[in-house]
DOGU-722277 format. One record per residue: x, y, z of N, C-alpha, C, CB in turn. Coordinates in steps of 0.2 Angstrom, whole numbers, padded with zeros to 4 digits, always signed. Glycine has a CB too. Layout:
DOGU-722277
XYZXYZXYZXYZ...
***
This chain:
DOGU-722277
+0415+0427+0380+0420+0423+0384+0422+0427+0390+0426+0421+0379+0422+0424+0397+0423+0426+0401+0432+0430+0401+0422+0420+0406+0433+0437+0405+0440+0437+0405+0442+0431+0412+0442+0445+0407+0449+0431+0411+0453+0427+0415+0456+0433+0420+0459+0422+0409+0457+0430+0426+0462+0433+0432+0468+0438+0427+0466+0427+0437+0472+0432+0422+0479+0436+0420+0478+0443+0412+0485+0427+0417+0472+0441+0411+0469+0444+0406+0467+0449+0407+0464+0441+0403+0463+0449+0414+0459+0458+0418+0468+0461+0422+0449+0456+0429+0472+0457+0421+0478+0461+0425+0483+0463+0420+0483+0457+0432+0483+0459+0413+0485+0464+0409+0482+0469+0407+0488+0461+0405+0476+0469+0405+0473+0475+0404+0473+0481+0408+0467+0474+0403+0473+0480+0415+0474+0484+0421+0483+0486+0420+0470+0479+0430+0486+0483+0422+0491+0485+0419+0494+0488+0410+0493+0481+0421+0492+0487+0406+0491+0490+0399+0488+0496+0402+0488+0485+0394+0483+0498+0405+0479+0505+0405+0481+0509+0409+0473+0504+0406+0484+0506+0415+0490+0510+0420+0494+0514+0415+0495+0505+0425+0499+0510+0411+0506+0511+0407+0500+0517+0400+0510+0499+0403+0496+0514+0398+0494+0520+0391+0493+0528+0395+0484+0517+0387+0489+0525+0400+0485+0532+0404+0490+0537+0408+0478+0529+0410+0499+0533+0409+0503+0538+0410+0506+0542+0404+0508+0536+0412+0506+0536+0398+0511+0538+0392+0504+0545+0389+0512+0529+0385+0499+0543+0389+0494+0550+0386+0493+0557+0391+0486+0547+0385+0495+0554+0397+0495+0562+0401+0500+0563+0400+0495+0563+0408+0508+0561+0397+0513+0564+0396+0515+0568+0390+0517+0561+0395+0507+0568+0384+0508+0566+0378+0504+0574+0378+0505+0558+0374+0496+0575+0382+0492+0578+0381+0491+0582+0387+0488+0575+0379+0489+0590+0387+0488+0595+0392+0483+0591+0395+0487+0601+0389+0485+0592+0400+0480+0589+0407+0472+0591+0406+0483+0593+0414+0472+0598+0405+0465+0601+0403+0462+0600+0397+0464+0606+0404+0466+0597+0391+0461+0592+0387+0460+0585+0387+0462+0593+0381+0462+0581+0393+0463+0575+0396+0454+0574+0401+0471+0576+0401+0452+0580+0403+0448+0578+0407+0443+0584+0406+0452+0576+0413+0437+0580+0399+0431+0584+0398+0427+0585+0405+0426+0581+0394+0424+0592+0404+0420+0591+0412+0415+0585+0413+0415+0598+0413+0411+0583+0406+0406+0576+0406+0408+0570+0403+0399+0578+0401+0406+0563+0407+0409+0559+0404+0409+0559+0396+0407+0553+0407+0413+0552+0393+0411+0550+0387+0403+0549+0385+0415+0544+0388+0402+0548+0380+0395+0545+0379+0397+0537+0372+0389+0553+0375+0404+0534+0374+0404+0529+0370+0399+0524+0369+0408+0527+0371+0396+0522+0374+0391+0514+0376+0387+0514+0369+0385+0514+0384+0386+0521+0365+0382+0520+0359+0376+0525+0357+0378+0513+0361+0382+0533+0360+0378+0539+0358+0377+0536+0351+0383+0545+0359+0371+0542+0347+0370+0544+0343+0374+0550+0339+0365+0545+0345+0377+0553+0340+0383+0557+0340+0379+0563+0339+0389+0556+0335+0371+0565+0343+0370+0571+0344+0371+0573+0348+0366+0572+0342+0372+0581+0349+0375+0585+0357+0369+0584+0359+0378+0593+0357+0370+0583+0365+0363+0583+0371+0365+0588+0375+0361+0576+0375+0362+0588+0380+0363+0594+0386+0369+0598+0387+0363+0591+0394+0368+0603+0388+0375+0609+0389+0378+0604+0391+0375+0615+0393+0386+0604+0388+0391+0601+0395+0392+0594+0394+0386+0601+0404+0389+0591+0388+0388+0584+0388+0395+0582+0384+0381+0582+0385+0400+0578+0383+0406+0578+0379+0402+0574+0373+0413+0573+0382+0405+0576+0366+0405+0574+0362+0409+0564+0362+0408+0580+0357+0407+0562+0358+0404+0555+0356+0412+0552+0351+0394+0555+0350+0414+0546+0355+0420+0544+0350+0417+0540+0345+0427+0540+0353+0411+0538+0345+0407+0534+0340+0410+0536+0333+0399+0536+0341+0415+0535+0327+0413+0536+0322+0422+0534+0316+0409+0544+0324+0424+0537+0313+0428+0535+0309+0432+0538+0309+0427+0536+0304+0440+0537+0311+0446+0543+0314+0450+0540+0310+0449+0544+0322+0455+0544+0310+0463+0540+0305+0468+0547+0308+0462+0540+0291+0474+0544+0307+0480+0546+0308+0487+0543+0308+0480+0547+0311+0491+0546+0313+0498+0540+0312+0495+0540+0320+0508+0543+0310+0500+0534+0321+0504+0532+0328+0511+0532+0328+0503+0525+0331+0515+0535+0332+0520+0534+0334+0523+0528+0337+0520+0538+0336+0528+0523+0336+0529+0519+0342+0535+0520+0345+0529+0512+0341+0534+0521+0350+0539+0523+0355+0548+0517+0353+0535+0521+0364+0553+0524+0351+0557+0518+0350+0561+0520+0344+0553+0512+0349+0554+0522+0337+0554+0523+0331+0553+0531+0330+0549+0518+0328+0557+0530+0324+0557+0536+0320+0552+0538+0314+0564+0536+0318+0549+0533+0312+0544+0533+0305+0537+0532+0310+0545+0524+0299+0530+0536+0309+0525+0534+0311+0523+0531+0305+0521+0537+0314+0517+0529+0306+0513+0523+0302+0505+0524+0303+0515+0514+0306+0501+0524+0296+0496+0526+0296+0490+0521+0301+0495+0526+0290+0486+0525+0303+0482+0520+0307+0474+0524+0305+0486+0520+0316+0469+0519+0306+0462+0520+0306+0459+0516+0311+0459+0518+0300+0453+0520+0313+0448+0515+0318+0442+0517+0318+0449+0515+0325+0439+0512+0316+0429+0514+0318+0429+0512+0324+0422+0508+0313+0423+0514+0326+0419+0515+0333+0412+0514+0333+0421+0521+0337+0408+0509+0335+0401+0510+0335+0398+0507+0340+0398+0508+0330+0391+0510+0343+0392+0505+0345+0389+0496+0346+0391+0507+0349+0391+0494+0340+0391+0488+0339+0398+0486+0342+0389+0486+0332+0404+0488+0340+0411+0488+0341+0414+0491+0339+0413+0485+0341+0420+0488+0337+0425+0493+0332+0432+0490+0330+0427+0501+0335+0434+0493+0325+0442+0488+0322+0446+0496+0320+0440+0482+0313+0452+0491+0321+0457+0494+0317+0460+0493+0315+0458+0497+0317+0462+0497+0309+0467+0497+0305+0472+0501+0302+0464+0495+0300+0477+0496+0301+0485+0498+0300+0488+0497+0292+0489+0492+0304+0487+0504+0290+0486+0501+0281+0494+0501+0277+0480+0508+0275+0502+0506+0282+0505+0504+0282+0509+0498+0283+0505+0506+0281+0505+0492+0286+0508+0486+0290+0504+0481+0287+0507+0486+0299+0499+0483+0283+0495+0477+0282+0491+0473+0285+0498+0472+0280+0489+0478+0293+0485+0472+0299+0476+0477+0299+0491+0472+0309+0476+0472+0303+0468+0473+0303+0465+0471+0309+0465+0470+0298+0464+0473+0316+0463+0473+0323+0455+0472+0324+0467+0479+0326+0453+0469+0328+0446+0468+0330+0447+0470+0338+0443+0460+0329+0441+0476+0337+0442+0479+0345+0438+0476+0350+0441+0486+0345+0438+0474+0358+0432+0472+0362+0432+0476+0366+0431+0466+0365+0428+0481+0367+0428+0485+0374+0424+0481+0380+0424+0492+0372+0433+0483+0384+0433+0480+0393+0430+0485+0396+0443+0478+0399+0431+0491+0395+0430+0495+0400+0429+0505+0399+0435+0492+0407+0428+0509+0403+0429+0515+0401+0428+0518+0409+0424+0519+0395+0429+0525+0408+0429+0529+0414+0427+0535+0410+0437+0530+0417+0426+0539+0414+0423+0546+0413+0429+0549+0409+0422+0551+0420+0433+0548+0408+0435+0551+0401+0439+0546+0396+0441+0558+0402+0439+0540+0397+0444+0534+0391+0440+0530+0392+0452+0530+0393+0443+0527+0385+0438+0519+0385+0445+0516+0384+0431+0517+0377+0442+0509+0386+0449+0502+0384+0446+0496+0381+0454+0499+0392+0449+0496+0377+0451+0489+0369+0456+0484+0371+0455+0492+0361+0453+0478+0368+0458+0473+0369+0457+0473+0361+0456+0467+0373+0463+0472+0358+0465+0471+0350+0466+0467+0350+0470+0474+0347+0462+0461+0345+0466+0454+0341+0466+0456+0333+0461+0444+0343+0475+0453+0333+0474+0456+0326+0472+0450+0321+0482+0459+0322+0467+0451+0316+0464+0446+0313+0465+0446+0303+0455+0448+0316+0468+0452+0305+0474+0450+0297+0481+0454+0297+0471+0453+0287+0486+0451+0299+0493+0453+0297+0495+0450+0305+0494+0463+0294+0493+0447+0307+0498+0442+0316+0505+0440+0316+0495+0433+0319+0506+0444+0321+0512+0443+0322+0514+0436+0323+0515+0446+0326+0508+0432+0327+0508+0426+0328+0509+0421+0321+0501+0424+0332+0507+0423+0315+0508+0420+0310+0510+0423+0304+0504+0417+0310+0516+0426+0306+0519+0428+0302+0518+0437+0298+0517+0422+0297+0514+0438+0302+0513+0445+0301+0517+0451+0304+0507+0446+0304+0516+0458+0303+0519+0462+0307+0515+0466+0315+0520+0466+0302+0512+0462+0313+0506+0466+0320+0504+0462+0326+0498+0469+0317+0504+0460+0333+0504+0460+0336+0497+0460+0341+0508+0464+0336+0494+0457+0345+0488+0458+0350+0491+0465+0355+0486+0451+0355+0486+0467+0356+0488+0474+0363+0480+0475+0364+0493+0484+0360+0480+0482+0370+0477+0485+0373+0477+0491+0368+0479+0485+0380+0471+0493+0369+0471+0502+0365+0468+0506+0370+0466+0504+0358+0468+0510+0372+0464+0517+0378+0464+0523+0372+0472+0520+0387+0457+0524+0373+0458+0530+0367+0452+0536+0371+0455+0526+0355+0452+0542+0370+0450+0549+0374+0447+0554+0370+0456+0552+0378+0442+0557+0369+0441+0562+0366+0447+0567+0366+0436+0566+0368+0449+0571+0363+0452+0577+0362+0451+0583+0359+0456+0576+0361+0446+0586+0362+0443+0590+0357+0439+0587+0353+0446+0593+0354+0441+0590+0344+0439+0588+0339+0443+0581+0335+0439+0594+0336+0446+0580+0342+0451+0572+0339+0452+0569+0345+0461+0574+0335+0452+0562+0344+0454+0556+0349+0461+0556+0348+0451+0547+0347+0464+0555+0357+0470+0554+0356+0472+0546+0358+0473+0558+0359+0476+0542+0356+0476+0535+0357+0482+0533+0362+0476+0532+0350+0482+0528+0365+0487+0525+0367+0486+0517+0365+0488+0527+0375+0493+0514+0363+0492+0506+0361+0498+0503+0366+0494+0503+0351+0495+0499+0369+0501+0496+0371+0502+0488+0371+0503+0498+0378+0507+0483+0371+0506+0475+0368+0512+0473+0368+0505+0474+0360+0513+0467+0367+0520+0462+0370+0522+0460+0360+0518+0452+0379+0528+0458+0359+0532+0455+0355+0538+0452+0357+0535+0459+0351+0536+0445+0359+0543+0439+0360+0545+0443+0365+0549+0439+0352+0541+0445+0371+0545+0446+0375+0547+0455+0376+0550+0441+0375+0546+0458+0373+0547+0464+0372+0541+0469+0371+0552+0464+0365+0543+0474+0378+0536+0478+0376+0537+0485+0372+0531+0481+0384+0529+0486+0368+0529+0489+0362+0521+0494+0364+0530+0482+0354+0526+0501+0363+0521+0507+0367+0520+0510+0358+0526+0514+0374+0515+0513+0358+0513+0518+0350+0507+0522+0355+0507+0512+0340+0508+0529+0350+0502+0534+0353+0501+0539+0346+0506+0539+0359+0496+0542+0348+0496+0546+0341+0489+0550+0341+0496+0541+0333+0486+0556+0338+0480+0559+0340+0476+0557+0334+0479+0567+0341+0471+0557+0332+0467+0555+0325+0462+0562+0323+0462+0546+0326+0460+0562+0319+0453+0564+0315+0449+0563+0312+0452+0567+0313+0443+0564+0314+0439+0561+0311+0437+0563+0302+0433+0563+0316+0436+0556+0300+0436+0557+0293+0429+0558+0290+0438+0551+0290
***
């Protein structure tokens, strides 16, 4: 399905708004590996000196949402076929599409596909921007509620 004009400018804006909130979050020099990503569907073997390791794979952690004082467990696969995630103290369950990346982030568009806020749930559609960090991805979510924007961050590890 094609994006839409108002669809690539919320994402461009959602990825403006994550990619400040995680340079605030994370030392600048673990923000920017010297080699790109290898998301598109590494193997998650090292290749050439110098080469960043691969977000390909099974992380978990909390997020934080900006605002709140409780985080909340979160999980995300990565392959490259796609990836989902999930929110096990909310009850939701997100389907990720990757728009786009850069030399060090990639960016998700999240539809949540059990627990919508749209129907009655607690979880919300958003954008995700998620980065190596070292030996952990660090995440940024960001998303609208009734008109109210709703920021979460958090680092994960792999499981």
């Amino acid at each position: 399905m094609p994006m839409t004009t108002r669809t690539k400018a919320l994402c461009a804006c959602a990825a403006t708004l994550i990619l400040a909130m995680v340079a605030a979050v994370a030392p600048a020099t673990a923000q920017f590996p010297a080699a790109p990503d290898d998301a598109a569907g590494a193997k998650g073997k090292k290749g050439a000196a110098g080469a960043s390791p691969t977000i390909n794979g099974n992380w978990a952690g909390e997020l934080t949402q900006v605002g709140s004082q409780t985080p909340y467990k979160f999980e995300i696969a990565i392959s490259a076929k796609g990836a989902e995630a999930k929110y096990p103290d909310l009850d939701c369950i997100g389907k990720l599409t990757r728009v786009g990346s850069s030399k060090t982030y990639v960016f998700f568009v999240e539809v949540i596909t059990k627990g919508s806020a749209d129907k009655g749930g607690r979880c919300p559609d958003g954008t995700m921007t998620v980065a190596r960090q070292g030996d952990n991805l660090a995440l940024g979510w960001f998303g609208s509620v009734q008109g109210t924007t709703v920021v979460a961050y958090g680092t994960l590890k792999k499981k």
